[in-house]
NUROVO-129859 format. One record per residue (C-alpha): x, y, z. Coordinates in steps of 0.02 Angstrom, whole numbers, plus 32768, in hexadecimal, padded with zeros to 4 digits. Example, Ala and Ser with C-alpha at 12.3 -4.5 7.8 and 13.67 -1.06 7.14 Angstrom:
<recs>
82677F1F8186;82AC7FCB8165;
</recs>
This chain:
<recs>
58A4C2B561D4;57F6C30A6190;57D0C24D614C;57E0C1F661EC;5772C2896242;56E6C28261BA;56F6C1AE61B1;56E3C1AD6277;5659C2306282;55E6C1E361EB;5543C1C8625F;5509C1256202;558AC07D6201;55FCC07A6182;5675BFEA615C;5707BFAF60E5;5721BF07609F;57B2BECC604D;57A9BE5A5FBB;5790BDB6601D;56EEBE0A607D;5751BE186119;574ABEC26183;57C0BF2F614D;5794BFC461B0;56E5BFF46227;56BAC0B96253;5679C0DB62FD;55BEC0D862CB;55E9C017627C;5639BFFA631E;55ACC0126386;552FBFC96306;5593BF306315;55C4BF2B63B7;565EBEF26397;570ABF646392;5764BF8262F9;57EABF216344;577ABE866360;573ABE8862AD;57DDBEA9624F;57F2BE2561D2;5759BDCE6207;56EBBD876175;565BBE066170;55DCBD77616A;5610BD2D6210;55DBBDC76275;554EBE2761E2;549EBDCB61AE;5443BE18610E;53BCBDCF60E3;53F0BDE0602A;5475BD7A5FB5;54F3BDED5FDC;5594BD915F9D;5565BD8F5EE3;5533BE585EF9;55D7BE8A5F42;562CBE255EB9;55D0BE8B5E36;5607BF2B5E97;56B4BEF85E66;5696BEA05DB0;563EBF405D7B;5696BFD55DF8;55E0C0155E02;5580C03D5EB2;54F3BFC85EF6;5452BFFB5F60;53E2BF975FB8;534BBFD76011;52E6BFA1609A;5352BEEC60D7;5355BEA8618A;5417BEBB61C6;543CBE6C6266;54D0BE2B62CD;54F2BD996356;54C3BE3163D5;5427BE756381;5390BE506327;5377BE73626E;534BBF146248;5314BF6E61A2;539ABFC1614C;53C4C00F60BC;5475BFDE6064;54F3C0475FF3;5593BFE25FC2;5614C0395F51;56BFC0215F0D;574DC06F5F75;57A1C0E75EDE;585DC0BB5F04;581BBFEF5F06;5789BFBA5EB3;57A7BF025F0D;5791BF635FB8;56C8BF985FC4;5666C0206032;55D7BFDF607F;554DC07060DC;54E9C0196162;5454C09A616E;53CEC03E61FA;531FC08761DE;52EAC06E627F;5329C10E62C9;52C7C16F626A;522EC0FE6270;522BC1006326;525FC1BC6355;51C8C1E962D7;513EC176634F;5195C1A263DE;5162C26663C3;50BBC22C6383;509AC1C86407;50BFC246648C;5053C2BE6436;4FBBC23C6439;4FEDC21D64E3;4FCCC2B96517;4F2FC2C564C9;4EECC225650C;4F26C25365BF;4ECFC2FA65BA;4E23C29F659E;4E51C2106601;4E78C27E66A2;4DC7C2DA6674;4D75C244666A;4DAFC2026718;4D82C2A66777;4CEDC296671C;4CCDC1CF6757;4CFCC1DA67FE;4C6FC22E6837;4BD5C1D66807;4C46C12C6844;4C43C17068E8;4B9DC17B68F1;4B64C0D568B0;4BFCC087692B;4B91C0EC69A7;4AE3C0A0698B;4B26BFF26971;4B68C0026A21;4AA9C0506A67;4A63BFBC6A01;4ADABF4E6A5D;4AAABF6D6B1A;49F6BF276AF9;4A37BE856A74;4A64BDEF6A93;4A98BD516A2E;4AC0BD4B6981;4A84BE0A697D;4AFDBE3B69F7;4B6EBDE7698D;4B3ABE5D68F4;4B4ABEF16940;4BECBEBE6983;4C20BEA368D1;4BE6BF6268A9;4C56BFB16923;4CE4BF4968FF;4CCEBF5E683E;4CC3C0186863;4D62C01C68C8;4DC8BFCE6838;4D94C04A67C4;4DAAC0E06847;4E5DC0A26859;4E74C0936780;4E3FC1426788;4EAFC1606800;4F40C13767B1;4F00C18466F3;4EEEC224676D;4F98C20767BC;4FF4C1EF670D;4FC4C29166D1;4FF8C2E96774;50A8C2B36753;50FCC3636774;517DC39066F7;5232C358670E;52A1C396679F;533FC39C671C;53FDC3A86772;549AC33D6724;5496C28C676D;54DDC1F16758;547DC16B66F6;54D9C0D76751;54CAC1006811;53F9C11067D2;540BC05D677E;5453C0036814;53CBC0476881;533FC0056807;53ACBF6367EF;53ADBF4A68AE;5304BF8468EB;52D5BEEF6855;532FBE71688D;52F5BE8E694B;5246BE846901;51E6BE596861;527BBE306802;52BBBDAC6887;5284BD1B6817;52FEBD646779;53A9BD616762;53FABE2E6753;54A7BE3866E9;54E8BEDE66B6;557DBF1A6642;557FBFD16666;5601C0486613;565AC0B566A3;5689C12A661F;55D3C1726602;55C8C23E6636;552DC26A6699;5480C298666E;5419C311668C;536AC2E566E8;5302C2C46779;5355C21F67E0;52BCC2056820;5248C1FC6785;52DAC19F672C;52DDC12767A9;521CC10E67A1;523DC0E066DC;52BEC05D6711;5261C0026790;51AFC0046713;522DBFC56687;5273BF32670A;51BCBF116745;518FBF05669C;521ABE81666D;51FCBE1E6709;5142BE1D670E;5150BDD2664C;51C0BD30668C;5123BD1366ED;515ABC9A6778;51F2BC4B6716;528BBC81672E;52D9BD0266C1;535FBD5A6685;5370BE1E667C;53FFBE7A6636;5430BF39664D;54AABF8965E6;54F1C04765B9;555EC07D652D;5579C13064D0;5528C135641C;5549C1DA63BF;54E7C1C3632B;544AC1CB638A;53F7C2936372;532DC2B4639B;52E9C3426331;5271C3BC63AF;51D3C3D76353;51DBC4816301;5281C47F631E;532DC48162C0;53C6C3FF62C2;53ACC37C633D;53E4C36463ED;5448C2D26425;5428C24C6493;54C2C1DE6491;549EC1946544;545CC0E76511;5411C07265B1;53C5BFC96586;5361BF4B65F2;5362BEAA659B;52EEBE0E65B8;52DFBD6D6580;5220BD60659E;5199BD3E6529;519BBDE464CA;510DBE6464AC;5079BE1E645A;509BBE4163A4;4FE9BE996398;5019BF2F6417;50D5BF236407;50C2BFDA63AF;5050C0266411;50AFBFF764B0;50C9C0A364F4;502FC0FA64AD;4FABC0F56550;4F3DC070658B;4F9DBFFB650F;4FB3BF636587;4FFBBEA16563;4FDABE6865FC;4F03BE366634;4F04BE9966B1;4F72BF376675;4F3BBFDF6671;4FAFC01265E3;5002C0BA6644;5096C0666691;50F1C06765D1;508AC10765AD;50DDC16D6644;5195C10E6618;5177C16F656A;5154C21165B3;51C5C22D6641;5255C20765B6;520DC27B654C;5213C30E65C0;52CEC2D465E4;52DDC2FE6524;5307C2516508;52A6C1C764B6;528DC0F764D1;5260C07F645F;5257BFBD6464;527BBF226400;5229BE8B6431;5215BDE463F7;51F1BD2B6451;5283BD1764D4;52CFBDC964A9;5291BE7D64DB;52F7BF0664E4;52B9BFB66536;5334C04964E5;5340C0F06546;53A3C17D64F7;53D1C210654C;5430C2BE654A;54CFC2DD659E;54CEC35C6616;5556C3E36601;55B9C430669F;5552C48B670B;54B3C44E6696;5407C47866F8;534CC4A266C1;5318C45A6622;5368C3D965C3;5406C4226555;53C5C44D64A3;5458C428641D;54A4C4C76397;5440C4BA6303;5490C4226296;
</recs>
């Protein structure tokens, strides 16, 4: 029926509650938001799975007393598998049974995030044009004070050899920062073809394990359902293993856990700048940790370049995680808080016989 099509295609969650606050019926966007099937949550009491941070009970009750719609802007909305989130709220009367109530689930963060994701690659460009003018510029004069110090050497000794020692070595570190600034900007654009996100996972999960990731504990819940993508193997897997370093790196010595899941998420669209309608990016890959989090002071920043958590960081690794996604014409995003980050990477589907750039959606 045109009901059930519209009901299941409504992008944002959408759920029915009978007069007891039970589940009386999820959409597909609810489903997801949930993580729960419709099955699992039929008849369920609503506040056994759903946490608004708002007295909910005496609003829905009003809903009913006076057969009037409700709004609520701008309220964390979580769930046992996710962290709060702002939200805005619509709850209305069903028309055939004002005891049975609509309630719109419309998560702000989508929007929030796809608009710093764009700006952020567009300052990231920026900042790695100067950057990789900078380091051709810086390179050369290092040389040549690494150079003296080691003239200066052959006729030192004692504690000024040990100076000029200290020069070259100095000058070596920052040769090999500028290095790498140099290097990130060389990245050459993406080699696209259709491939399969979970044969590029397993090799990131296993060169891990076999090395910095030893110390952690790897789970995955993959869905063998997903359709392939289209991108470069090769750069994708680069993004896994930085994400993985990243995770494992942050449990220091201790122990950790690190979780990777995929799932399909059709209300997910990125609008090109300049452009029309929005392209979709339903692929959905998360790396999950259980590490200390993102200081709270950079945790938005995180992908913008030379942003760094870590004392010794140069603030790229993120940086280049942002940009090779966004030349996949996907996006990533994270949620992080003590004992609970959460690296998101959406991406296209790649459609039979799909090469060259990444598939641009009809206009919407």
């Amino acid at each position: 029926m045109m009901t059930d099509r519209v009901w299941q295609t409504l992008p944002i969650p959408a759920i029915i509650l009978d007069a007891n606050d039970r589940f009386a019926e999820v959409n597909s966007a609810a489903e997801m938001f949930l993580n729960l099937s419709s099955r699992a949550t039929l008849n369920h009491p609503v506040w056994d799975v759903l946490m608004v941070d708002a007295p909910l009970e005496q609003g829905l009750e009003r809903v009913r007393e006076s057969e009037s719609p409700l709004f609520i802007n701008d309220v964390d909305v979580g769930t046992g598998e996710r962290a709060p989130v702002p939200c805005n709220l619509q709850i209305a009367p069903m028309q055939d049974d004002s005891t049975q109530l609509l309630m719109l689930i419309a998560p702000r963060e989508i929007a929030g995030r796809l608009g710093r994701s764009i700006s952020v690659q567009s300052t990231a460009r920026s900042a790695i044009g100067m950057a990789e003018m900078l380091a051709h510029e810086i390179k050369n004069p290092l040389a040549g004070i690494a150079g003296a110090a080691q003239l200066l050497s052959m006729s030192l000794s004692g504690d000024d050899l040990e100076l000029t020692d200290l020069i070259v070595g100095e000058t070596r570190r920052v040769v090999k920062l500028l290095e790498q600034v140099e290097q990130f900007g060389n990245v050459r654009p993406p080699n696209l073809s259709p491939v399969n996100i979970h044969d590029i996972l397993e090799r990131a999960r296993k060169s891990a394990q076999l090395g910095f990731g030893a110390h952690m504990t790897m789970t995955e819940s993959y869905d063998p359902s997903l359709p392939q993508t289209v991108g470069d193997a090769d750069q994708l897997l680069q993004v896994f293993l930085n994400l993985l370093k990243n995770a494992a790196e942050a449990a220091g010595d201790t122990p950790g856990t690190i979780h990777l899941r995929t799932f399909y998420d059709t209300s997910l669209r990125i609008r090109r700048p300049g452009g029309h309608g929005g392209a979709p990016v339903p692929l959905q890959v998360e790396i999950t940790d259980n590490g200390p989090g993102l200081p709270p002071d950079i945790a938005e920043a995180a992908f913008e370049p030379f942003v760094s958590g870590r004392e010794n960081g140069t603030g790229l690794g993120l940086a280049l995680v942002s940009k090779i996604i966004g030349e996949h014409g996907g996006w990533v995003t994270v949620k992080s808080v003590p004992g609970r980050t959460v690296f998101r990477i959406s991406l296209p589907v790649a459609r039979s016989g799909a090469t060259g750039s990444p598939q641009k959606s009809k206009e919407a």
